[in-house]
ZAZA-191898 format. One record per residue (C-alpha): x, z, y; residue in three letters. Coordinates in Angstrom, 2 decimals. Example, Ala and Ser with C-alpha at 12.3 -4.5 7.8 and 13.67 -1.06 7.14 Angstrom:
REM residues 2
+---------+---------+---------+------+
!       X !       Z !       Y ! rest !
+---------+---------+---------+------+
!   12.30 !    7.80 !   -4.50 !  ALA !
!   13.67 !    7.14 !   -1.06 !  SER !
+---------+---------+---------+------+
***
This chain:
REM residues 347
+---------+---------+---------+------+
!       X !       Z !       Y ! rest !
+---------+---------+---------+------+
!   30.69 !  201.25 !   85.89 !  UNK !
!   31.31 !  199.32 !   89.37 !  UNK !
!   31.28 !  201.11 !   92.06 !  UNK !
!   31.22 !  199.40 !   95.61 !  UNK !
!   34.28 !  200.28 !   97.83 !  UNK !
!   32.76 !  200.75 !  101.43 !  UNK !
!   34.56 !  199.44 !  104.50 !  UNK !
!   34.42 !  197.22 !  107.04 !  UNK !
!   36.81 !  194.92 !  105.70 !  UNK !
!   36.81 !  192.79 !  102.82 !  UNK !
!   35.27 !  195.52 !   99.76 !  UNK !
!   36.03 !  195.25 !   96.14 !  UNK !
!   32.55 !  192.81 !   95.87 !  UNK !
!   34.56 !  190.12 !   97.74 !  UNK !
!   36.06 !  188.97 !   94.05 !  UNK !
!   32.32 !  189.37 !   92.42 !  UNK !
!   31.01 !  186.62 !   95.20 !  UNK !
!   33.28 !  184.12 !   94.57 !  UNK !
!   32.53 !  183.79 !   91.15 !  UNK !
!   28.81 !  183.93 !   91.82 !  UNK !
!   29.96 !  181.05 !   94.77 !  UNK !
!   32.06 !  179.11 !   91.82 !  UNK !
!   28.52 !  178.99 !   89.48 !  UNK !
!   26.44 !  177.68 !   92.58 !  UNK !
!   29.07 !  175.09 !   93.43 !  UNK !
!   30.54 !  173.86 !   90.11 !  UNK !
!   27.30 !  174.66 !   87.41 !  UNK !
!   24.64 !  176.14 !   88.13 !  UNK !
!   22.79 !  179.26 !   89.34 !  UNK !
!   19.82 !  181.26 !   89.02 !  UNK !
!   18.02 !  183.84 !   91.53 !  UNK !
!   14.92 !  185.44 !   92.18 !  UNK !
!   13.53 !  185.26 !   95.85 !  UNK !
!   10.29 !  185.74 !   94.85 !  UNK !
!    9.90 !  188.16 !   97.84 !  UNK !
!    9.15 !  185.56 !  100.37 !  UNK !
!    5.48 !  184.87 !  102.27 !  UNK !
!    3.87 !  182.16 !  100.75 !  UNK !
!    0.57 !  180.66 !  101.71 !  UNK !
!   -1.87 !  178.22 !  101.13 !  UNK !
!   -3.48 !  176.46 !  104.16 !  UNK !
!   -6.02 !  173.93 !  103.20 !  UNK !
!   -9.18 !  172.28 !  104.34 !  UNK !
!   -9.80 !  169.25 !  107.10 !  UNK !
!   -8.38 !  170.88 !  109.42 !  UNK !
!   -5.29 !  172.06 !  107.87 !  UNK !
!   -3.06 !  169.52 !  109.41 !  UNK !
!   -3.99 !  169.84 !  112.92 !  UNK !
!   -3.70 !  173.17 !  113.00 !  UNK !
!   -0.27 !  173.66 !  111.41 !  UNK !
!    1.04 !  171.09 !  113.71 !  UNK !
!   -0.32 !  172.91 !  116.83 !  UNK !
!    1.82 !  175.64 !  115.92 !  UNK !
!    5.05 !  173.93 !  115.12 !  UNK !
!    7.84 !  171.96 !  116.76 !  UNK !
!    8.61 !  169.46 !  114.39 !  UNK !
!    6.44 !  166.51 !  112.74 !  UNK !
!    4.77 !  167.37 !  109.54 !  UNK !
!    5.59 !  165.62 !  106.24 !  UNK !
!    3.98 !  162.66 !  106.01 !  UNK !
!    4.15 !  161.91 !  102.26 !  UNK !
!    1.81 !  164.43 !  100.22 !  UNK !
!    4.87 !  165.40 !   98.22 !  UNK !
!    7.09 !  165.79 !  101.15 !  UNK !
!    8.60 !  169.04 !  102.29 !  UNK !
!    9.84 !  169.49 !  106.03 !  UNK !
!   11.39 !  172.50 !  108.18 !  UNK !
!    9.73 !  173.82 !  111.49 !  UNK !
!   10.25 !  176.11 !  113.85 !  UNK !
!    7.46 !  178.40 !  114.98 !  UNK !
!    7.70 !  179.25 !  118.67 !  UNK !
!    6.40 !  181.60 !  121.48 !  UNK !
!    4.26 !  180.77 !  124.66 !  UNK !
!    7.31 !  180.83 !  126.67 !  UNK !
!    9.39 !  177.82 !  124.25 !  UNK !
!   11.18 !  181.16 !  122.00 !  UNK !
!   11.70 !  180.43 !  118.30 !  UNK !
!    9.65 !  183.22 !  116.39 !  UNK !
!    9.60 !  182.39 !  113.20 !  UNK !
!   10.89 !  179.52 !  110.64 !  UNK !
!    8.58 !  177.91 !  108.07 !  UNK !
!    9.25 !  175.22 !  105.07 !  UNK !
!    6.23 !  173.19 !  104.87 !  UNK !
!    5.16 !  171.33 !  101.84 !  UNK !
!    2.14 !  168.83 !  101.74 !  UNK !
!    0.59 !  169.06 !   98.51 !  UNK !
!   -2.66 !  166.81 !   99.52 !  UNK !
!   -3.94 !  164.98 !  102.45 !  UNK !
!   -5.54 !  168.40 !  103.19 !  UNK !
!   -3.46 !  170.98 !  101.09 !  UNK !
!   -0.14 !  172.31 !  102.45 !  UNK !
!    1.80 !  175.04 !  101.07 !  UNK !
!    3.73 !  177.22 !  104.03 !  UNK !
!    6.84 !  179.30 !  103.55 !  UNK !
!    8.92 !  182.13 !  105.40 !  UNK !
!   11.04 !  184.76 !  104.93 !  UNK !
!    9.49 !  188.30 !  103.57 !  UNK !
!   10.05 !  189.76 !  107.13 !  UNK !
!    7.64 !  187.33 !  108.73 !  UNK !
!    4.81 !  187.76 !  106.22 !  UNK !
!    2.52 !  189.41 !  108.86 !  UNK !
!    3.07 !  186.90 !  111.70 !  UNK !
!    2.57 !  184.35 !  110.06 !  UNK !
!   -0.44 !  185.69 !  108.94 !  UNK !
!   -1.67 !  186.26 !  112.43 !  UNK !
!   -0.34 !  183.13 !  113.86 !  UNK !
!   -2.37 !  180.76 !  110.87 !  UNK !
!   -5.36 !  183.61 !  111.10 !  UNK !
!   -5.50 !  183.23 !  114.63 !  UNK !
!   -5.82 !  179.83 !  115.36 !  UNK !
!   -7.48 !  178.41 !  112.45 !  UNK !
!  -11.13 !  177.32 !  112.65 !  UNK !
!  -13.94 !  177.45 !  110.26 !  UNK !
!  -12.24 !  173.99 !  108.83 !  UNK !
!   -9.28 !  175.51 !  107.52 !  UNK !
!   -8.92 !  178.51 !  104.52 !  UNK !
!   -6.13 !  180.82 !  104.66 !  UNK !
!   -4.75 !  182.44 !  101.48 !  UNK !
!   -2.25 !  184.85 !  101.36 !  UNK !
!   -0.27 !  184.32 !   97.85 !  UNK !
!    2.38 !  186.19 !   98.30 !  UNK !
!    2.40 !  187.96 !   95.54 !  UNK !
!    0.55 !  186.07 !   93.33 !  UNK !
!    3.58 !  183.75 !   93.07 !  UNK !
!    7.09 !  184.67 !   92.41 !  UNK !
!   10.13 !  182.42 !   92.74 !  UNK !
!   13.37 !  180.98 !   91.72 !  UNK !
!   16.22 !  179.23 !   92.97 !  UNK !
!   18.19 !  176.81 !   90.37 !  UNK !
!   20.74 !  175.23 !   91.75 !  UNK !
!   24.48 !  173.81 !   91.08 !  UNK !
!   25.49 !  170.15 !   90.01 !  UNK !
!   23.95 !  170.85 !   86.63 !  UNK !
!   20.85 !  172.53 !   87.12 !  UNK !
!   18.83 !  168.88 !   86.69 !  UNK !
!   20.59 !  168.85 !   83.31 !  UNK !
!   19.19 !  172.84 !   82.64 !  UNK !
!   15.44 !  171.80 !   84.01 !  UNK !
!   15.23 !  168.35 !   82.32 !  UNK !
!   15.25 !  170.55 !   78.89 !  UNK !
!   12.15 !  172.58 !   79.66 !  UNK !
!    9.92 !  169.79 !   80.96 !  UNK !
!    8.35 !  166.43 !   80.03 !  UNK !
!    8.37 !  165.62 !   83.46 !  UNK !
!   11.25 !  163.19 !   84.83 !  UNK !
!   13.82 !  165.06 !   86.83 !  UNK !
!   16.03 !  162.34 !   87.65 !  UNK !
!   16.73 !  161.59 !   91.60 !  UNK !
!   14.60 !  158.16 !   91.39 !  UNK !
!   11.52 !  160.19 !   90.22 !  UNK !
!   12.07 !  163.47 !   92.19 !  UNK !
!   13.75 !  163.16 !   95.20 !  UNK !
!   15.78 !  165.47 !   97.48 !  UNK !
!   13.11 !  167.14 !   99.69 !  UNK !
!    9.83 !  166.83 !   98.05 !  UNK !
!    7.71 !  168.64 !   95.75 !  UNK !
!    5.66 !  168.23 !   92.40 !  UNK !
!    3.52 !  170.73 !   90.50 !  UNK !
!    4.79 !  170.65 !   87.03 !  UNK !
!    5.14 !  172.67 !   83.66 !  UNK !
!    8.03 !  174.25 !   83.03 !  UNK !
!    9.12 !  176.24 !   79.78 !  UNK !
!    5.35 !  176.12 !   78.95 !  UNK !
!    4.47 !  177.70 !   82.57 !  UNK !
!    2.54 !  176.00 !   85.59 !  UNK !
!    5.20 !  175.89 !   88.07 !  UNK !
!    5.50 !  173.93 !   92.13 !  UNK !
!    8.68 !  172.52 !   92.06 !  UNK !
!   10.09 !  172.17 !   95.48 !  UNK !
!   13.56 !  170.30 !   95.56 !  UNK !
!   15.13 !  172.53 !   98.47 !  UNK !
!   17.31 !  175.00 !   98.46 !  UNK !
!   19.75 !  177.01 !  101.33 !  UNK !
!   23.15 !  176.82 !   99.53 !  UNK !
!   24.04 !  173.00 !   99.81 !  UNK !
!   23.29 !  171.73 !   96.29 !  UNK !
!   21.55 !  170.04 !   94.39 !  UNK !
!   18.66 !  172.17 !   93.44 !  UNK !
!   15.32 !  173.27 !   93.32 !  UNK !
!   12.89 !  176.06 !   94.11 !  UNK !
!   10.29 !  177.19 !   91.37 !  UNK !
!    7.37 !  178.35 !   92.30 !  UNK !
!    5.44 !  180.24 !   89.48 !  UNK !
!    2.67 !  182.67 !   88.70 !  UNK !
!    4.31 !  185.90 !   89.38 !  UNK !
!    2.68 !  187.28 !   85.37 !  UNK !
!    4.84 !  184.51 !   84.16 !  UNK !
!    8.24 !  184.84 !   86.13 !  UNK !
!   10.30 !  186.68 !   83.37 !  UNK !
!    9.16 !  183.78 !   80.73 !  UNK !
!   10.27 !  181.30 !   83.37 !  UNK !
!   13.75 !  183.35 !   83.72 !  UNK !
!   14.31 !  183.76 !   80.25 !  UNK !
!   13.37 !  179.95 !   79.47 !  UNK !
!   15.84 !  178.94 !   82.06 !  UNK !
!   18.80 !  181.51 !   81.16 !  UNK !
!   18.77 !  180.38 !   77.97 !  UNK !
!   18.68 !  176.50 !   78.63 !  UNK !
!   21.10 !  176.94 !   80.91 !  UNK !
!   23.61 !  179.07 !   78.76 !  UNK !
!   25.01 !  175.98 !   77.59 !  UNK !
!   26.42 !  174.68 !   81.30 !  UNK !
!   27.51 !  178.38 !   82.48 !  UNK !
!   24.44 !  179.77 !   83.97 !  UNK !
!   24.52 !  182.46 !   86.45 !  UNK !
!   23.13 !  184.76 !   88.30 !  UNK !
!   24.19 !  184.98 !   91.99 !  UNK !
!   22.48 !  187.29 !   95.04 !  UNK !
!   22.07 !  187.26 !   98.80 !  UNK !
!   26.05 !  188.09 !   99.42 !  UNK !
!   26.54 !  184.84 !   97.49 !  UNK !
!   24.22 !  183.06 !   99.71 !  UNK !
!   25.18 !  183.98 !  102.81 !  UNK !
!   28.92 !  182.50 !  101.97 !  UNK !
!   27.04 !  179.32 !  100.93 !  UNK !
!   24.49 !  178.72 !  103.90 !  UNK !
!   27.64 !  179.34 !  105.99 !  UNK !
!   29.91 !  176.48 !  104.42 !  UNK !
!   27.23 !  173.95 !  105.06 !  UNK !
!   26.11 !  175.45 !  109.04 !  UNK !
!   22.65 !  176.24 !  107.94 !  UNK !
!   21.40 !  179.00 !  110.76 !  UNK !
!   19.79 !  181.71 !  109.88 !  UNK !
!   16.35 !  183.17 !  111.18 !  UNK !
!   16.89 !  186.56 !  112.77 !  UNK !
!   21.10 !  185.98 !  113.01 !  UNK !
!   21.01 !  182.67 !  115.58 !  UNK !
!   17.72 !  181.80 !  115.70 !  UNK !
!   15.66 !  184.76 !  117.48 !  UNK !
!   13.15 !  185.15 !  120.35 !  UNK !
!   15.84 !  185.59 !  122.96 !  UNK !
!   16.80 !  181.86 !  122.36 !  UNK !
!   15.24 !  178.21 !  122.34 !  UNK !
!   15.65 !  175.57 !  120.21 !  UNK !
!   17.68 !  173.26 !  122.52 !  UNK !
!   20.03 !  176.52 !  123.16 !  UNK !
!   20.15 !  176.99 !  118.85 !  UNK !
!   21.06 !  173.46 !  118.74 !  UNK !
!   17.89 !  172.25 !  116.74 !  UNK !
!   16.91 !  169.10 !  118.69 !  UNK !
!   16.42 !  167.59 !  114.86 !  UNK !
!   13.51 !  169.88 !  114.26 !  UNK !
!   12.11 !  169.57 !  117.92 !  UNK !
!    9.86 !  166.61 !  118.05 !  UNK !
!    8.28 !  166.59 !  122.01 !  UNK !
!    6.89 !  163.57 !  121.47 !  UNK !
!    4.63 !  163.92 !  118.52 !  UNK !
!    2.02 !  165.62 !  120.75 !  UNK !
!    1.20 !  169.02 !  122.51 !  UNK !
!    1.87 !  172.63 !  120.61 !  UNK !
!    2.67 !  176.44 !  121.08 !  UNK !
!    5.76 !  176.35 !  123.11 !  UNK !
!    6.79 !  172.91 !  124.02 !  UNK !
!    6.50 !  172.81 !  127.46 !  UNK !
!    8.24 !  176.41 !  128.11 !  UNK !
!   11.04 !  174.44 !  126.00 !  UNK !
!   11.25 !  171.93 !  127.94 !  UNK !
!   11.12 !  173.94 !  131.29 !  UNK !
!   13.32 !  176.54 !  130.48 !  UNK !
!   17.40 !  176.62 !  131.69 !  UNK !
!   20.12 !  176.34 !  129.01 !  UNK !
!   22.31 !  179.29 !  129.36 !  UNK !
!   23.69 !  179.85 !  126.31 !  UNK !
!   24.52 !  177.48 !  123.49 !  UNK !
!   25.20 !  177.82 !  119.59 !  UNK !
!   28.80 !  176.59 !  118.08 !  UNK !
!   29.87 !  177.06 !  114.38 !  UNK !
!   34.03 !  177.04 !  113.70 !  UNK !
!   36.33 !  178.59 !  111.49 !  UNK !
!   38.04 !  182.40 !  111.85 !  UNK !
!   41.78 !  182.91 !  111.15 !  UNK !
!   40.67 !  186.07 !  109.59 !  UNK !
!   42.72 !  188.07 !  107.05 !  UNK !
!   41.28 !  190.69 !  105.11 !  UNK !
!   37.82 !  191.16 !  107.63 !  UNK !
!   35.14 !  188.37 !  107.99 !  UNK !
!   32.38 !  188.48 !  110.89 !  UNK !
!   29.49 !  190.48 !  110.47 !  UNK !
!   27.95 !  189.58 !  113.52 !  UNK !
!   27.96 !  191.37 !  117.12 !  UNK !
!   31.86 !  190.69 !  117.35 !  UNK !
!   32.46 !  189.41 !  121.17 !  UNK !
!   33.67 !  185.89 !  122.15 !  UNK !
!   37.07 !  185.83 !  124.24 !  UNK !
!   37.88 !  183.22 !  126.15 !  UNK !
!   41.21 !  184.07 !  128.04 !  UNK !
!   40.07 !  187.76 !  129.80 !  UNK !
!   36.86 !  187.12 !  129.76 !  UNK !
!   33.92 !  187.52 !  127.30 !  UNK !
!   32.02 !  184.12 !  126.83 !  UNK !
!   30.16 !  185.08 !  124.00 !  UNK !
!   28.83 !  186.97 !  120.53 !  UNK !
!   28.98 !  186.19 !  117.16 !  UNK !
!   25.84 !  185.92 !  115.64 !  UNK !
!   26.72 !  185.74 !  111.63 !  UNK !
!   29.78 !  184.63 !  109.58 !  UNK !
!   31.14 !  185.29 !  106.27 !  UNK !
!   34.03 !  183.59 !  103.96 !  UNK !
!   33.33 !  181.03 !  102.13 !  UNK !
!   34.52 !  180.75 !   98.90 !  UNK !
!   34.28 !  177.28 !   97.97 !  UNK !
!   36.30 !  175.99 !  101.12 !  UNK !
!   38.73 !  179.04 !  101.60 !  UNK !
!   37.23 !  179.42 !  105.28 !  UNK !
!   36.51 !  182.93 !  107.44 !  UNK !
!   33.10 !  181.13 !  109.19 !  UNK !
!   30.97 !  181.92 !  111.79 !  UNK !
!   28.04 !  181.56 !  114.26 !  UNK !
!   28.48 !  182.54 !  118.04 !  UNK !
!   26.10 !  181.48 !  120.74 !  UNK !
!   28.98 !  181.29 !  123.90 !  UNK !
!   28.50 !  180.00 !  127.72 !  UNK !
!   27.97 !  176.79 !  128.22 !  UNK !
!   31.27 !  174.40 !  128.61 !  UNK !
!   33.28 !  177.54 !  126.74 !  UNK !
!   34.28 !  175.34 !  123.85 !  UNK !
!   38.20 !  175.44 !  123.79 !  UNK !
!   40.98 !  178.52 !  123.05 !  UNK !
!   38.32 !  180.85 !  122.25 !  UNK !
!   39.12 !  184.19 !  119.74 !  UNK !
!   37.01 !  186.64 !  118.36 !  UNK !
!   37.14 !  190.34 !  118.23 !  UNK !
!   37.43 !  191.84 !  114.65 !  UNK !
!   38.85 !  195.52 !  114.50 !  UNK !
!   40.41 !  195.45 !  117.75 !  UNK !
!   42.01 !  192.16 !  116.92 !  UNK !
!   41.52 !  189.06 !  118.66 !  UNK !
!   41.18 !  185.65 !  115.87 !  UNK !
!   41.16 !  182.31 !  117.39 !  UNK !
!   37.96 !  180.54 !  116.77 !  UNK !
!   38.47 !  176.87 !  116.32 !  UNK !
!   35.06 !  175.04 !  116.01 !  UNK !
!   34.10 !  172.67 !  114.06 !  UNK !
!   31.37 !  169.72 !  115.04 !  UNK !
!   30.14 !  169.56 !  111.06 !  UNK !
!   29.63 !  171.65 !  108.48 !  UNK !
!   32.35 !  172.87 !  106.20 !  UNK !
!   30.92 !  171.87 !  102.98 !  UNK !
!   29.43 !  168.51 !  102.11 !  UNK !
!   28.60 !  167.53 !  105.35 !  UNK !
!   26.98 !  164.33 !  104.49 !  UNK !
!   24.43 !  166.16 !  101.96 !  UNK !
!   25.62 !  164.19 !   99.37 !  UNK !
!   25.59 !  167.10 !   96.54 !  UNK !
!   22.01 !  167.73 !   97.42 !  UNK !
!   20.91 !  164.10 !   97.50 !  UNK !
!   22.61 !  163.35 !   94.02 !  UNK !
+---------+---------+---------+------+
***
């Protein structure tokens, strides 16, 4: 039997990640994250009243899936959603199992009688497939076409899958090509057990939440709750992609807009030994601290110690962390580690 050998520095896991990292990167890998909020927001005025709340444009396509940030009265980011248009008036909102309940309130809230609200949750449960050959692992379940031309990178299509009524989202956090599957929560085991055993044949495997964080940090994904919180705005975060000002008034913009930049987000690489960054470490810059690490982790895939660390402004040169009493330097990097032309997920 494993057991986990507890410490601060690297643990007797760190071995167990990589190869879960390896699957993900070079086949393909399978894991349930079935526990996040899911709803259905539909009705005329469905549209309108998502983009009230959100800082970026919605997807214009009715397959397309885009990324928005939810933020407070006073231009704070709140919450994170993935938003998928399934009709002219049917969109399908996503967010991490922490945020079930605000999100709850913050659709409840400001909807009107032309918009319905369902909370499905648990009525679906979900799976991540991803790795270079999980088209090749899907593509045996389905009659549907999985190839790029016919489902691109970024969009969505309710299919069947393995027998089972699935909404296939083409999305996922660990930089590769790969897809989430949305599916009635009765018939999630079927769908696992369909997929395991398709996918025996290219080295399936499973791979967890340690495995993820090492992945979202070799491609400079942020994470909600880590860098993007209520203390901080989206300018500050360094999400002017997912900020569109122009696309009309909502919840937050002109507090954004207003409000003084006094810290800012950078991403760069540890010279860390046996200890990676949990988060909370300071930011040294000479005597002084300019900064505090937000996340980090090693990832496996491009040998690198990373991390997050929002620092003051202009502090951008010989900067070290603080790991165990001992000061790292922190060279930062201005694109992500891995793949930092999302080719891999495109392909």
């Amino acid at each position: 039997d494993f057991v986990e050998k507890l410490q601060f520095r690297r643990t007797n896991t760190f071995d167990l990640v990589a190869a879960e990292c390896r699957a993900v990167r070079e086949r393909v890998g399978i894991m349930d994250m079935s526990s996040f909020a899911k709803f259905d927001v539909t009705g005329p005025g469905a549209a309108a009243l998502i983009d009230r709340l959100t800082a970026n444009r919605l997807p214009k396509k009715l397959d397309g899936i885009g990324l928005s940030q939810v933020l407070s009265e006073n231009g704070r980011i709140l919450g994170e959603w993935t938003i998928t248009r399934l009709g002219p008036e049917r969109f399908y909102v996503l967010t991490g199992a922490g945020a079930e309940e605000q999100a709850r309130d913050d659709l409840a809230l400001a909807a009107g009688p032309d918009v319905t609200i369902t909370n499905v949750t648990d009525a679906f449960g979900m799976l991540v497939v991803a790795g270079p050959r999980s088209r090749e692992v899907l593509a045996s379940l389905t009659d549907s076409d999985m190839a790029n031309a016919a489902f691109r990178w970024l969009s969505a299509q309710e299919m069947t899958l393995a027998g089972i009524p699935v909404r296939a989202l083409r999305v996922t956090y660990v930089g590769e090509l790969g897809w989430e599957l949305h599916a009635p929560m009765a018939d999630l085991a079927r769908l696992y057990a369909a997929i395991w055993a398709a996918g025996e044949a290219y080295g399936i495997a499973d791979f967890g939440v340690q495995a993820v964080n090492s992945l979202r940090m070799e491609k400079g994904y942020r994470g909600y709750g880590s860098e993007l919180t209520n203390e901080i705005t989206l300018i500050e975060a360094g999400c002017v992609r997912f900020y569109a000002p122009d696309k009309g008034d909502f919840r937050g913009r002109t507090a954004t807009e207003a409000a003084a930049v006094t810290t800012t987000l950078v991403y760069g690489e540890v010279a860390a030994t046996d200890c990676d960054i949990w988060g909370g470490e300071a930011v040294m810059q000479g005597d002084r601290v300019v900064g505090v690490c937000t996340s980090g982790g090693f990832g496996h895939a491009t040998g690198k110690s990373l991390t997050f660390a929002y620092v003051t402004p202009g502090a951008d040169a010989d900067l070290e962390v603080v790991i165990l009493g001992e000061r790292l330097a922190l060279t930062l990097l201005d694109a992500p580690a891995w793949d930092p032309t999302n080719a891999r997920q495109r392909a």
